[in-house]
mmCIF file as gemmi writes it, N, C-alpha and C atoms, coordinates in Angstrom:
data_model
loop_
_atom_site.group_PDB
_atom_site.id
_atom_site.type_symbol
_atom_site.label_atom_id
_atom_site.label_alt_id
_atom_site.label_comp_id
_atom_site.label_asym_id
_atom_site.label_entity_id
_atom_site.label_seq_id
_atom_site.pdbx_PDB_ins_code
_atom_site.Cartn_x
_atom_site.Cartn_y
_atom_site.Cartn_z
_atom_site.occupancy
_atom_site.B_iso_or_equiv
_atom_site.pdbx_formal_charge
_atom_site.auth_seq_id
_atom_site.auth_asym_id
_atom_site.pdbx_PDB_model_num
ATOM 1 N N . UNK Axp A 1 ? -7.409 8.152 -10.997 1 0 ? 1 A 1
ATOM 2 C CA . UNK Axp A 1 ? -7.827 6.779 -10.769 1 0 ? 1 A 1
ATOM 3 C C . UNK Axp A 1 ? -7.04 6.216 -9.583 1 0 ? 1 A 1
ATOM 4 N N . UNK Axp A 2 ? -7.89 5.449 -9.013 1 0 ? 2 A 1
ATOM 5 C CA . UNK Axp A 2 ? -6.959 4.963 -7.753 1 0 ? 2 A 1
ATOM 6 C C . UNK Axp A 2 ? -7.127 3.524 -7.196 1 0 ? 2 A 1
ATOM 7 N N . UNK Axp A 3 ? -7.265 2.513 -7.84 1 0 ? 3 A 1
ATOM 8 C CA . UNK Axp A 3 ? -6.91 1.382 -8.282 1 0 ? 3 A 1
ATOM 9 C C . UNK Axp A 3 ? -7.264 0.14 -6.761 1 0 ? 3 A 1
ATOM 10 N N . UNK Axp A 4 ? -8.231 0.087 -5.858 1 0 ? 4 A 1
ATOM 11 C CA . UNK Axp A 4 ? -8.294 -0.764 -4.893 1 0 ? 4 A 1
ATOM 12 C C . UNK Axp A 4 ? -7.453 -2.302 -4.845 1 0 ? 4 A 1
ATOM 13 N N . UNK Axp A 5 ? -6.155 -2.349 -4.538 1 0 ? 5 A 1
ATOM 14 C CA . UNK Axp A 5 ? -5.749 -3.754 -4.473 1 0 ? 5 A 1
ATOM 15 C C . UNK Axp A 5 ? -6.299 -4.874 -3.408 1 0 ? 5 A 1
ATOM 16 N N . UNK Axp A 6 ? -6.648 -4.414 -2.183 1 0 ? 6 A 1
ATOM 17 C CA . UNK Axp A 6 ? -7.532 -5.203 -1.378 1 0 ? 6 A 1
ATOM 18 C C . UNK Axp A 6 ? -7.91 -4.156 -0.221 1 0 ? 6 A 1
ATOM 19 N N . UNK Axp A 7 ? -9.132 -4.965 0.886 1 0 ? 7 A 1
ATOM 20 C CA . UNK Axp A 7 ? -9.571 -4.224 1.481 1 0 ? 7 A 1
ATOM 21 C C . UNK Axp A 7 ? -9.196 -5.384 2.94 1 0 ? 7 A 1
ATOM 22 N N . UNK Axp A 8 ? -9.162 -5.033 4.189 1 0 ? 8 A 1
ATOM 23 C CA . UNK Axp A 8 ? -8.914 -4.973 5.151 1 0 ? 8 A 1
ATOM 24 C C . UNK Axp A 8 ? -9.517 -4.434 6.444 1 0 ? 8 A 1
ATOM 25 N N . UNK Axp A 9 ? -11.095 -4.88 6.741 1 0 ? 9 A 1
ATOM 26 C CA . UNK Axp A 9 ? -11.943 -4.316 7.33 1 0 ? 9 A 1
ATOM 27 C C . UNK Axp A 9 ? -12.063 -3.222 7.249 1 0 ? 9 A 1
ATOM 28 N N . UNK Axp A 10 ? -11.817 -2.145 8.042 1 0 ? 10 A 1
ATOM 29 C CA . UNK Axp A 10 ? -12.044 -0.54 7.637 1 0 ? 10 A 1
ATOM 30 C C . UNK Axp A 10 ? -10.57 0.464 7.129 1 0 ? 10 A 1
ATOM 31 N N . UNK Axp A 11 ? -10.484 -0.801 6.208 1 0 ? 11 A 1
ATOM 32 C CA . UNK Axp A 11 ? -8.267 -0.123 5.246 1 0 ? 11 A 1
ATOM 33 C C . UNK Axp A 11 ? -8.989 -0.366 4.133 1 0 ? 11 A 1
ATOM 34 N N . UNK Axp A 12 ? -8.426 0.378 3.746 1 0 ? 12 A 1
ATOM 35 C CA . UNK Axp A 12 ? -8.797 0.259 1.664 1 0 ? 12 A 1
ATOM 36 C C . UNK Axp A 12 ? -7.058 0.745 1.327 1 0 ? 12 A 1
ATOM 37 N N . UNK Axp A 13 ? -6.391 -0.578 0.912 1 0 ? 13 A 1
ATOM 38 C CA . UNK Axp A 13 ? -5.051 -0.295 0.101 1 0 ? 13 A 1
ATOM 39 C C . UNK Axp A 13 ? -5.549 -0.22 -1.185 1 0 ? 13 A 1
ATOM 40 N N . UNK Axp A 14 ? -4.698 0.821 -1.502 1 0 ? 14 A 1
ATOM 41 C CA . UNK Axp A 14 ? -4.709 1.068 -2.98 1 0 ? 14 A 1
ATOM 42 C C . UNK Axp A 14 ? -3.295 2.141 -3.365 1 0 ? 14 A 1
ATOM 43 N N . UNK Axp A 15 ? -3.714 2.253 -4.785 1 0 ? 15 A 1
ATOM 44 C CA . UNK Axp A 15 ? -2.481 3.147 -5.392 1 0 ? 15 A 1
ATOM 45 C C . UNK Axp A 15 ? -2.88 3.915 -6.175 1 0 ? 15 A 1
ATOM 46 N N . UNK Axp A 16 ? -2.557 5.019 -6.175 1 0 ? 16 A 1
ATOM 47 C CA . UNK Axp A 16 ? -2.318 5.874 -7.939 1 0 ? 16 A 1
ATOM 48 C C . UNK Axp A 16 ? -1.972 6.281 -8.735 1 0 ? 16 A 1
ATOM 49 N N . UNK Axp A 17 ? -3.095 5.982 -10.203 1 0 ? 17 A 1
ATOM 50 C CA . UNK Axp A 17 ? -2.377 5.842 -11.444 1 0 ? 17 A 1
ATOM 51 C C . UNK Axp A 17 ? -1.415 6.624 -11.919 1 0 ? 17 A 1
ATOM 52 N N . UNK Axp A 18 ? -1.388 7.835 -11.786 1 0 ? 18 A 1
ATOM 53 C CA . UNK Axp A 18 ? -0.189 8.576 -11.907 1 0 ? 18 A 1
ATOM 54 C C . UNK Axp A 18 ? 0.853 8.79 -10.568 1 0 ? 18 A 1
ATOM 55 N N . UNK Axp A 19 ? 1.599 7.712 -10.24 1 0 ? 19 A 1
ATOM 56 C CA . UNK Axp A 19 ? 2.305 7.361 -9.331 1 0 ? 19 A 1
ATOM 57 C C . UNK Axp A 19 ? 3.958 7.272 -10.061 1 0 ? 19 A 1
ATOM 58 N N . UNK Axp A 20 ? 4.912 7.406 -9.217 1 0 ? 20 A 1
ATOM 59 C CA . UNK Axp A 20 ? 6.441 7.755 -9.124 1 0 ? 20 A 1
ATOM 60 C C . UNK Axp A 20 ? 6.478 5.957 -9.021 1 0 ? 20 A 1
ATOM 61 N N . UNK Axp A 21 ? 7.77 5.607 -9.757 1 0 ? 21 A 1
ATOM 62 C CA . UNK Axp A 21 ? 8.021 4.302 -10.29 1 0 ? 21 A 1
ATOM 63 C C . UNK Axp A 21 ? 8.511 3.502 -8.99 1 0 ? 21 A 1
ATOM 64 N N . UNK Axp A 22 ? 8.586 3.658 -8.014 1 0 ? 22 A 1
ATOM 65 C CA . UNK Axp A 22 ? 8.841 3.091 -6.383 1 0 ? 22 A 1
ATOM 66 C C . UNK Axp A 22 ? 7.741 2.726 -6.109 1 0 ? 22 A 1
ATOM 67 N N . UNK Axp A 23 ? 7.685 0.912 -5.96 1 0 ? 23 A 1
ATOM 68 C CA . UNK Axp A 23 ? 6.79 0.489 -5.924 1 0 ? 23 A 1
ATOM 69 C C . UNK Axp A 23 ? 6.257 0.871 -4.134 1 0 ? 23 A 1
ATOM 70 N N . UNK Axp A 24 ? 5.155 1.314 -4.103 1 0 ? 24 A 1
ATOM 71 C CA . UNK Axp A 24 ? 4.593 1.513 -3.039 1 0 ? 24 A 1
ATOM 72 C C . UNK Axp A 24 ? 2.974 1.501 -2.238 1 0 ? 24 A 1
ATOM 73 N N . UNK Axp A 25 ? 2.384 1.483 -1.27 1 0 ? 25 A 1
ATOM 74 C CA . UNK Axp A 25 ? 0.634 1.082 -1.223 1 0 ? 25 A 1
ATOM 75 C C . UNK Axp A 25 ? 0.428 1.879 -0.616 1 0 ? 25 A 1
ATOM 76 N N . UNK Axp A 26 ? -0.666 2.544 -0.657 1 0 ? 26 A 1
ATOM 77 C CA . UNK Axp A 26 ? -1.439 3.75 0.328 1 0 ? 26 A 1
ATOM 78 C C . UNK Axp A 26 ? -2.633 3.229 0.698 1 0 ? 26 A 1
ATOM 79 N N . UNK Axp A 27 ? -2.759 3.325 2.281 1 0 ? 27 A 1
ATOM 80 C CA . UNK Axp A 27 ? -3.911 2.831 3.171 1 0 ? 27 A 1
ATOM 81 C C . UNK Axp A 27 ? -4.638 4.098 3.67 1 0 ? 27 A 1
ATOM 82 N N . UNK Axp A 28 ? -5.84 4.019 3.215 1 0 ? 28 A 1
ATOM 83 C CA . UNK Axp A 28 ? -6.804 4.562 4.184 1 0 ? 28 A 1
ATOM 84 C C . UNK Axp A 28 ? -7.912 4.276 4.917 1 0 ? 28 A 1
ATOM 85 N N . UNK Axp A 29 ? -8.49 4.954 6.045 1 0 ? 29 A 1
ATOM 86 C CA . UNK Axp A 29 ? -9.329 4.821 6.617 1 0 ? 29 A 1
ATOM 87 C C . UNK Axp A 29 ? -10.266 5.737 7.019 1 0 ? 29 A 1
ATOM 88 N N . UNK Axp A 30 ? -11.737 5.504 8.114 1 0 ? 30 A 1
ATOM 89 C CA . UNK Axp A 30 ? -12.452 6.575 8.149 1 0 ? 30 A 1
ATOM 90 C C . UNK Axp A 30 ? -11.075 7.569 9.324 1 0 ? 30 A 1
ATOM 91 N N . UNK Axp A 31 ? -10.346 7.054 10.209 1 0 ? 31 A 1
ATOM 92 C CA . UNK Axp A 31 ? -9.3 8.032 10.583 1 0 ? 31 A 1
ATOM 93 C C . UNK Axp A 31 ? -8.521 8.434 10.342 1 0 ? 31 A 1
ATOM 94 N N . UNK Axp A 32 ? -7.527 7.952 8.907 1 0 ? 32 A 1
ATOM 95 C CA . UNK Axp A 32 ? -6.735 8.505 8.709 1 0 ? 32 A 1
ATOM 96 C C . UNK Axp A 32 ? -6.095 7.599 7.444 1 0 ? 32 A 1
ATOM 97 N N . UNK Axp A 33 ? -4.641 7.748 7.113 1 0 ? 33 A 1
ATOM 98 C CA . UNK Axp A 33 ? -4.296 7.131 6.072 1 0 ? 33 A 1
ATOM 99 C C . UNK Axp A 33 ? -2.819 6.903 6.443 1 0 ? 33 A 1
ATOM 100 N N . UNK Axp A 34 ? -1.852 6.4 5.258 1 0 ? 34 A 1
ATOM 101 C CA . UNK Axp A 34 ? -0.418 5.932 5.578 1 0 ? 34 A 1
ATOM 102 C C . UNK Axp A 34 ? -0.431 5.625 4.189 1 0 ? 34 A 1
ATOM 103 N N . UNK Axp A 35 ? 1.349 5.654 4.137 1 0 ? 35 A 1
ATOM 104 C CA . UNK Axp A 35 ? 1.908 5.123 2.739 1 0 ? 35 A 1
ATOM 105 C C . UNK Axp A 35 ? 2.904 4.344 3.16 1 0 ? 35 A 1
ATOM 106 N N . UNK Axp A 36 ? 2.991 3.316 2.51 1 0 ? 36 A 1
ATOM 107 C CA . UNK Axp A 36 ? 4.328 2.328 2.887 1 0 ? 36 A 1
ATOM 108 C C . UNK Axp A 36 ? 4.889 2.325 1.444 1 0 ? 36 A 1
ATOM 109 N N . UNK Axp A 37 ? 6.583 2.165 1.431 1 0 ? 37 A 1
ATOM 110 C CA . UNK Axp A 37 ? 7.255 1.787 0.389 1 0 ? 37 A 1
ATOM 111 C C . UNK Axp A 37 ? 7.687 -0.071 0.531 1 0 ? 37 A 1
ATOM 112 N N . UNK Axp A 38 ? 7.815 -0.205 -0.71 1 0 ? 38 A 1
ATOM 113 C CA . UNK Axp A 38 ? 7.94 -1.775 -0.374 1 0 ? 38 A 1
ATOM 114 C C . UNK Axp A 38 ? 9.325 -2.011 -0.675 1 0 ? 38 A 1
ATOM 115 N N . UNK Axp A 39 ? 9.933 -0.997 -1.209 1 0 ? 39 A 1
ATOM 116 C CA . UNK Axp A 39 ? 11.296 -1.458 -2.059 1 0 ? 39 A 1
ATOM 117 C C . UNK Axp A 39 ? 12.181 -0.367 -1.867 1 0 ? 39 A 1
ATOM 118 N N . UNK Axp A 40 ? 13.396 -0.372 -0.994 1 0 ? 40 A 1
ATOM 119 C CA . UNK Axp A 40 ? 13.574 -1.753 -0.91 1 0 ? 40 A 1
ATOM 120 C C . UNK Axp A 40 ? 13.429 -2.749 0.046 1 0 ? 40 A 1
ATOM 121 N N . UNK Axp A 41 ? 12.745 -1.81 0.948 1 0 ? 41 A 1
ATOM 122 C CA . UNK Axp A 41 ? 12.215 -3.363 2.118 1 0 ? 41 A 1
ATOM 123 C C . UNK Axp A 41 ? 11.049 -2.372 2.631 1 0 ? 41 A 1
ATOM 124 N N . UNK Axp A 42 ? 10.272 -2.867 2.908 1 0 ? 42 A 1
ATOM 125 C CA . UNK Axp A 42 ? 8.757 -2.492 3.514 1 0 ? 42 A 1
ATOM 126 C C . UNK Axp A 42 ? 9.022 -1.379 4.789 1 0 ? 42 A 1
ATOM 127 N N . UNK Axp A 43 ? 8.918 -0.006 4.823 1 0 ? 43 A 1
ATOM 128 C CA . UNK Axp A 43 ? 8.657 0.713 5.486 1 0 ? 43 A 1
ATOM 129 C C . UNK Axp A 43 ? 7.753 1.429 5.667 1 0 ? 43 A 1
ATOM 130 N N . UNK Axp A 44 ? 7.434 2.27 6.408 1 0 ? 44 A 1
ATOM 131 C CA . UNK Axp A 44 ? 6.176 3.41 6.718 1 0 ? 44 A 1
ATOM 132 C C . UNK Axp A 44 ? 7.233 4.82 5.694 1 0 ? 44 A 1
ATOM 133 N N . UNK Axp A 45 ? 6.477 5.221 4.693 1 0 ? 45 A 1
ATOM 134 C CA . UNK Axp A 45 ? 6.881 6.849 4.084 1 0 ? 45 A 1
ATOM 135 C C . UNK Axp A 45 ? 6.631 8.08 4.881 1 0 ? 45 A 1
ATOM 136 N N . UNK Axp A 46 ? 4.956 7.704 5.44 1 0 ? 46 A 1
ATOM 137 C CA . UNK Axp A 46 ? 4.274 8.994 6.086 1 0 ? 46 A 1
ATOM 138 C C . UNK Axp A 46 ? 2.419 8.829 6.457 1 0 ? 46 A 1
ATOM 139 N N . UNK Axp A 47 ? 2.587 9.17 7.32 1 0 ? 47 A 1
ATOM 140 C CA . UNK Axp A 47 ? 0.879 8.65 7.918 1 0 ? 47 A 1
ATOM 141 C C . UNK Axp A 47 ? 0.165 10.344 8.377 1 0 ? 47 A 1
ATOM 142 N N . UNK Axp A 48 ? -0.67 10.146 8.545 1 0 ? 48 A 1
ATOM 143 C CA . UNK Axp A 48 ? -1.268 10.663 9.252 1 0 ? 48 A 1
ATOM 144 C C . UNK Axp A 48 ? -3.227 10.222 9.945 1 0 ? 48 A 1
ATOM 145 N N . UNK Axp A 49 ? -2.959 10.668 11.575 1 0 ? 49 A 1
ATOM 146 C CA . UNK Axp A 49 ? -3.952 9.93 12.066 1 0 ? 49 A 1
ATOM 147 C C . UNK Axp A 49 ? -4.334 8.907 12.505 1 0 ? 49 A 1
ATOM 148 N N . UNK Axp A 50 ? -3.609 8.135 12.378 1 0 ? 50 A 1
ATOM 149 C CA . UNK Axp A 50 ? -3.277 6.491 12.755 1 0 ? 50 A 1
ATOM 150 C C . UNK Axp A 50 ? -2.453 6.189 14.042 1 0 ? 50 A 1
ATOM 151 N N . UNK Axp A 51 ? -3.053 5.504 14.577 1 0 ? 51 A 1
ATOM 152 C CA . UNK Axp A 51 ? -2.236 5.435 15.872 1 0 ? 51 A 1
ATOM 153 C C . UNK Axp A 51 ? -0.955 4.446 15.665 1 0 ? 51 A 1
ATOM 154 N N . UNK Axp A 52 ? -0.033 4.359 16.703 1 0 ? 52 A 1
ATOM 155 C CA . UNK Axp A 52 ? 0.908 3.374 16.572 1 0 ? 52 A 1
ATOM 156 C C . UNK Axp A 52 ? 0.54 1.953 16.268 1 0 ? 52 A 1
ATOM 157 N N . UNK Axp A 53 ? -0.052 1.485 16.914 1 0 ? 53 A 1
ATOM 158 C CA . UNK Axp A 53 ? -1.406 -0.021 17.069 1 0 ? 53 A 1
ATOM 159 C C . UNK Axp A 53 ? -1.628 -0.258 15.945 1 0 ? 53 A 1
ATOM 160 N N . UNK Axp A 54 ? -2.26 0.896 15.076 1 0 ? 54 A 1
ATOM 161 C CA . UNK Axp A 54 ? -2.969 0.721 13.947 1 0 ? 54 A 1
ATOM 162 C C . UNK Axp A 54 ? -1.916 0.848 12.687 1 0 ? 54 A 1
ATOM 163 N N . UNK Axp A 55 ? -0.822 1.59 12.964 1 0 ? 55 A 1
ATOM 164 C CA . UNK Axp A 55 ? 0.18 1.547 11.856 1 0 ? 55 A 1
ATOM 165 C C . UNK Axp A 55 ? 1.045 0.189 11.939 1 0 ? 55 A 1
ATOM 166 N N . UNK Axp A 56 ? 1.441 -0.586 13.42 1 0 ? 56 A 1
ATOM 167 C CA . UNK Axp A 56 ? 1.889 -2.087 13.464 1 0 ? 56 A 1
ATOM 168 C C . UNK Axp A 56 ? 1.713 -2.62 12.503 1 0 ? 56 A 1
ATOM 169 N N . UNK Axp A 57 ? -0.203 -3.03 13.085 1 0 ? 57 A 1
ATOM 170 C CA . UNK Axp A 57 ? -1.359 -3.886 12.315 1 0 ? 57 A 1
ATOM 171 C C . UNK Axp A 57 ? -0.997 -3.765 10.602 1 0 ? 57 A 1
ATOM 172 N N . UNK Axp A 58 ? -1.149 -2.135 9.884 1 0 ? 58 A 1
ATOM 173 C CA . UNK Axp A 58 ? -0.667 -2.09 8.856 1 0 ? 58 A 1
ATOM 174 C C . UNK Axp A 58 ? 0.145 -2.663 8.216 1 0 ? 58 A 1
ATOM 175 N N . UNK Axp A 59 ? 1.335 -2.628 8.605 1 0 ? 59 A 1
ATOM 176 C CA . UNK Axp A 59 ? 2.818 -3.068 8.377 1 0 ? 59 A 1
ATOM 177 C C . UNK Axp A 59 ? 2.785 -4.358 8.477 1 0 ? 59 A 1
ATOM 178 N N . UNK Axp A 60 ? 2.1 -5.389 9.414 1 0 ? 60 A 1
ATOM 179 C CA . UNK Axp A 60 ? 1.957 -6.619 8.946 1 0 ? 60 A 1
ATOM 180 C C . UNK Axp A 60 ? 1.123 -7.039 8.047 1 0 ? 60 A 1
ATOM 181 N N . UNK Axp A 61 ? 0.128 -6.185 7.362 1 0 ? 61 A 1
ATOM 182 C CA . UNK Axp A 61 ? -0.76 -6.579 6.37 1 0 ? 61 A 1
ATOM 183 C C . UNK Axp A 61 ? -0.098 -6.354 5.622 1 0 ? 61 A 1
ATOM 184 N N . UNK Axp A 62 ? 0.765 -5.172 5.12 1 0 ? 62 A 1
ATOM 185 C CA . UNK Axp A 62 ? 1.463 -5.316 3.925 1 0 ? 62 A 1
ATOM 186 C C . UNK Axp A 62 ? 2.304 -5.963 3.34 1 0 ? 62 A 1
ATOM 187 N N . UNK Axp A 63 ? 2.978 -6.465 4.916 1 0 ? 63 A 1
ATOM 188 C CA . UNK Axp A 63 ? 3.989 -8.015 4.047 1 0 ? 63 A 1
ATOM 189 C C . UNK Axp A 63 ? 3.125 -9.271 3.81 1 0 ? 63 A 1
ATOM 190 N N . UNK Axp A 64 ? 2.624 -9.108 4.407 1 0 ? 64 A 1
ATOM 191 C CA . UNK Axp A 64 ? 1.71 -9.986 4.115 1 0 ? 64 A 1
ATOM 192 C C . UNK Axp A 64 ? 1.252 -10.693 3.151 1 0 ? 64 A 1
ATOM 193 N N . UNK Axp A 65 ? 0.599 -9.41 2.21 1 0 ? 65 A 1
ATOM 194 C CA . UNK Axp A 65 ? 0.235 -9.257 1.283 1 0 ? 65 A 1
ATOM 195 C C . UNK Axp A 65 ? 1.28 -8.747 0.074 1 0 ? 65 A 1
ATOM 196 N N . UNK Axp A 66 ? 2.636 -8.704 0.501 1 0 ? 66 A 1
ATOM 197 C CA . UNK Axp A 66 ? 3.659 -7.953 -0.511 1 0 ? 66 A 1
ATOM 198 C C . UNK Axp A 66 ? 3.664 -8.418 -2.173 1 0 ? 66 A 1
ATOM 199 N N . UNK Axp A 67 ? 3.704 -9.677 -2.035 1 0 ? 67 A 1
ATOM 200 C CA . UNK Axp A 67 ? 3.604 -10.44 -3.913 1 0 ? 67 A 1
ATOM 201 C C . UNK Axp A 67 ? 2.093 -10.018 -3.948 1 0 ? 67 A 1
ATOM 202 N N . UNK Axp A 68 ? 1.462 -9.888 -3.279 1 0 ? 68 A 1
ATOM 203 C CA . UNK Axp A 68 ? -0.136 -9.468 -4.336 1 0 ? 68 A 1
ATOM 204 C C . UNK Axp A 68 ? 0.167 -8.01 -4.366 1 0 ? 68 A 1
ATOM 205 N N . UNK Axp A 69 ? 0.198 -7.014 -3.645 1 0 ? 69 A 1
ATOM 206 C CA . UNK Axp A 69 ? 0.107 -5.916 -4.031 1 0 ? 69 A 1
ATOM 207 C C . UNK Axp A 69 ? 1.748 -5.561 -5.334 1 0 ? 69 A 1
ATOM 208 N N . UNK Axp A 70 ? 2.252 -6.102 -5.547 1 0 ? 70 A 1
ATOM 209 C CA . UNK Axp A 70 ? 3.968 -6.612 -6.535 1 0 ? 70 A 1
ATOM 210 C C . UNK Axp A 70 ? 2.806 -6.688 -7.459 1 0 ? 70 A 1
ATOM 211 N N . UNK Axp A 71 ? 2.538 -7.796 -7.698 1 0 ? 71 A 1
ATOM 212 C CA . UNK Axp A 71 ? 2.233 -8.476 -8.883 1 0 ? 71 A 1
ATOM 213 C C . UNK Axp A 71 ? 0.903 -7.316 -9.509 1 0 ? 71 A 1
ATOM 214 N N . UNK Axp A 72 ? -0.236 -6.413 -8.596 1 0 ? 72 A 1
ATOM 215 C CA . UNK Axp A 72 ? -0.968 -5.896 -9.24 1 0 ? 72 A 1
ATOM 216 C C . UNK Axp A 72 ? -0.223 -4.459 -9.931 1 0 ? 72 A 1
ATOM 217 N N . UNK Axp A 73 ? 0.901 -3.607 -8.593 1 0 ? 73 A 1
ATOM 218 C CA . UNK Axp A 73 ? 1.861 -2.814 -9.499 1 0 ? 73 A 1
ATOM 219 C C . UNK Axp A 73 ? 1.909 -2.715 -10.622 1 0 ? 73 A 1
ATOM 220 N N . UNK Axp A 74 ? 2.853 -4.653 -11.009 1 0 ? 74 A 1
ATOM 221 C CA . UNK Axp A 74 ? 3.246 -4.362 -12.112 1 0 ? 74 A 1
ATOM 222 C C . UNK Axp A 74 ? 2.422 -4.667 -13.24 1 0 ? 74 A 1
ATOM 223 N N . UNK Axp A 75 ? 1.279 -5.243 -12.702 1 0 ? 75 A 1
ATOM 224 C CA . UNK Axp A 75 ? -0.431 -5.751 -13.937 1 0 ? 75 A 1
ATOM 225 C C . UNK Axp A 75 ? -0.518 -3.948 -14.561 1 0 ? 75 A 1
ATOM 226 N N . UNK Axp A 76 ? -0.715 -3.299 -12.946 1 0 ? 76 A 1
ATOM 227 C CA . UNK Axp A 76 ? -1.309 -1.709 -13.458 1 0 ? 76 A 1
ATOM 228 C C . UNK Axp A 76 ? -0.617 -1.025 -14.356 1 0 ? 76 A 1
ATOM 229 N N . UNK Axp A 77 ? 0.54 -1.307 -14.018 1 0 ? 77 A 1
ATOM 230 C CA . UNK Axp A 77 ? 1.937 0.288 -14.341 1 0 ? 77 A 1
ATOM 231 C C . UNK Axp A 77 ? 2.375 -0.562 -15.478 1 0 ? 77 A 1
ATOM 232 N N . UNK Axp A 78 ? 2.194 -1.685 -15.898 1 0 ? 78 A 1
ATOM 233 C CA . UNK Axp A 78 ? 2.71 -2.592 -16.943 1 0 ? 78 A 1
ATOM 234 C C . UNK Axp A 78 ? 4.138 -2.402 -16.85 1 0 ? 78 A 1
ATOM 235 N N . UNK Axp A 79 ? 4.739 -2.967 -15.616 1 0 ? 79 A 1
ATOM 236 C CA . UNK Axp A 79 ? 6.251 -2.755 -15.494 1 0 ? 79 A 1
ATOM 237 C C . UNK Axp A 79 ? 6.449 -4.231 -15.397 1 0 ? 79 A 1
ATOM 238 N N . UNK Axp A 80 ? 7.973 -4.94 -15.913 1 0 ? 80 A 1
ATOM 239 C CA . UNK Axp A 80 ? 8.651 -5.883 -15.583 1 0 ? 80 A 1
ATOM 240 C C . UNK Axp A 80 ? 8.178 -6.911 -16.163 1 0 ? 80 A 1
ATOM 241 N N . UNK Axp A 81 ? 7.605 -8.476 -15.038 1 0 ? 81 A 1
ATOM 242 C CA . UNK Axp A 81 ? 7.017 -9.791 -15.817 1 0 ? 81 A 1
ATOM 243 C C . UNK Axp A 81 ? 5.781 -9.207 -14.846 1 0 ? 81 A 1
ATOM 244 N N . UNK Axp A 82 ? 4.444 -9.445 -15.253 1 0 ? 82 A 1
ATOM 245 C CA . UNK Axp A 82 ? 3.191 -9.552 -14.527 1 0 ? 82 A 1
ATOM 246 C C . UNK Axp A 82 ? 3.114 -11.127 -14.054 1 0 ? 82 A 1
């Protein structure tokens, strides 16, 4: 299962259900994909296919968006306060 938290013209963040307890979002696209960790501060894990431009762009959507993709984490994984 792999859980769509939001979409982002041609990005689909999401996560999956059998995922390692580091809260983190995986982006893909028709070129390629990326994983960012959020904790303990928002980095790039590992991409592939994505240009620099397009991994930026990423990285500001994800803070962006950091308490929504937090708060669905912990709705999914039933960790912490939802």
């Amino acid at each position: 299962m792999s859980p769509t938290v939001f979409k982002q013209g041609k990005y689909r963040f999401h996560f999956f259900s059998k995922e390692e307890e580091r809260v983190h979002i995986h982006v893909v696209s028709p070129d390629g994909e990326a994983k960012f960790w959020l904790e303990p501060t928002i980095s790039l894990a590992n991409y592939s296919g994505l240009s620099k431009k397009e991994l930026n762009f990423l990285q500001k959507t994800v803070e962006k968006h950091k308490n929504e993709i937090i708060k669905k984490w912990k709705k999914h994984f039933k960790t912490g306060n939802n």
